[in-house]
C-alpha positions in Angstrom: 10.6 39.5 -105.0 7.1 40.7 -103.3 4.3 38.3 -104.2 0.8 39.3 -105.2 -1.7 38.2 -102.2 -3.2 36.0 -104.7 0.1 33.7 -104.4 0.1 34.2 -101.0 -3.8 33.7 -100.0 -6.4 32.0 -102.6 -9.2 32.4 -100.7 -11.7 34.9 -102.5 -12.4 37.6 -99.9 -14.5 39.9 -102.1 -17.3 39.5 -104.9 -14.6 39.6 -107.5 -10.9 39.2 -107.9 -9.4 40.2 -111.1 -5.9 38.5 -111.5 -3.6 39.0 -114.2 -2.3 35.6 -115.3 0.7 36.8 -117.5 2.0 38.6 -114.2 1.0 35.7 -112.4 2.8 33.3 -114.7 5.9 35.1 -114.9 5.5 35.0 -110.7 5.1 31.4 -111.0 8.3 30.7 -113.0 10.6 32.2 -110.3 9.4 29.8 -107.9 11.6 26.4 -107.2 9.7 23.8 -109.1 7.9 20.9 -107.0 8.1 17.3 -106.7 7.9 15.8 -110.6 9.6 19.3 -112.3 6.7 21.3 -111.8 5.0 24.6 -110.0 1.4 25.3 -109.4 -0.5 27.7 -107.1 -4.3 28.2 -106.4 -5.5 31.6 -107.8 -9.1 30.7 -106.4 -11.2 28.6 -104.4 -14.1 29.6 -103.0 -17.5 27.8 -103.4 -16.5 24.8 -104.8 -14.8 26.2 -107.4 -10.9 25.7 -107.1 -8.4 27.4 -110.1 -4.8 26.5 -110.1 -2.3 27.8 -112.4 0.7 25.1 -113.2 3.8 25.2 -115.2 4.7 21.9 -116.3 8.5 21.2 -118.0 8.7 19.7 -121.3 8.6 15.8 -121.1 7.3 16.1 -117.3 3.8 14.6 -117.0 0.2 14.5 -114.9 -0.3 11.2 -113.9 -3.5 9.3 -114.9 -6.2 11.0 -112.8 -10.0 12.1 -112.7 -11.5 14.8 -110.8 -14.0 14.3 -108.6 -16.2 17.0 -110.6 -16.0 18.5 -113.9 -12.7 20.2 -115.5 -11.2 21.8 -117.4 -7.2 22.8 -118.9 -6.4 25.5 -120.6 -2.9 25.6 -122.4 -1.8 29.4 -121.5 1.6 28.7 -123.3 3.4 25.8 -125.1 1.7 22.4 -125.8 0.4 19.5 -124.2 -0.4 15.8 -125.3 -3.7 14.6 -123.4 -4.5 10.8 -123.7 -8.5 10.3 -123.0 -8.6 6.1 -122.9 -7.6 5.0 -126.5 -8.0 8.5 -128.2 -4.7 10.6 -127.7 -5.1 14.7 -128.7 -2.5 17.7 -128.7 -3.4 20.8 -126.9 -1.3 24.2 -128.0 -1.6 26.6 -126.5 -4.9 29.1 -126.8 -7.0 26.0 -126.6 -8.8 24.4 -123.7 -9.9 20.9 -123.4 -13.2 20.2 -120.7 -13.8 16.9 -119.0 -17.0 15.7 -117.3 -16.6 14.7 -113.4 -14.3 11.1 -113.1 -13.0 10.8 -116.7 -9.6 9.6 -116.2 -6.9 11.4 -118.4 -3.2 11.9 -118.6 -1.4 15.0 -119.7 2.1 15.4 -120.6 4.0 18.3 -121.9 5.5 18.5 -124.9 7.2 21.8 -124.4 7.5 23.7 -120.9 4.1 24.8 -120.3 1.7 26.9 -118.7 -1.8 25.6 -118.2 -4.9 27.0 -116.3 -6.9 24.2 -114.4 -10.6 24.8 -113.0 -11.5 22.1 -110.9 -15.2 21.9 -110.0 -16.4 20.2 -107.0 -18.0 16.9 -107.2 -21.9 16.9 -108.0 -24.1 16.7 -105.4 
């Protein structure tokens, strides 16, 4: 199967990259999953802006983290469980949850799932 150069380079070379993320999904699913059942490339990262698109299987989970700038996740497809210190919400998908820069957080899929992760770089 060809790849798109967006799976192949993430750099943005241009003043605008238009990716299709259902064509870029279905990509994403042939792949061999990762180390902890899951897949993810970077669709961009250029100026301190990074997006990475991730499939994660149902049950398989993000480990408690916080990124160094602000976030967000967008649930593309299936449905996630995100536990913000005591307060735990569900993501389906068509939703997107934001966090500020060094919130810790823990997401777990509750079905196989595709999310969409913007990652800004810390503030200066």
């Amino acid at each position: 199967m060809e790849q798109h150069t967006y799976l192949r380079t993430h750099d943005l070379a241009a003043e605008r990259l238009l990716i299709d993320l259902g064509e870029a999904a279905t990509e994403l699913r042939g792949m061999a999953p990762g180390a902890q059942n899951r897949r993810a490339v970077t669709l961009v990262k250029q100026s301190g802006l990074n997006v990475v698109l991730t499939q994660l299987q149902a049950g398989n989970s993000l480990a408690e983290h916080a990124a160094p700038g602000a976030a967000t996740v967008q649930v593309l497809d299936g449905s996630i469980r995100v536990q913000v210190g005591d307060e735990t919400l569900e993501v389906p998908s068509g939703r997107l949850i934001a966090f500020d820069a060094q919130v810790r957080h823990h997401v777990e899929a509750l079905e196989d799932s595709t999310l969409l992760l913007t990652l800004a770089d810390r503030p200066s």
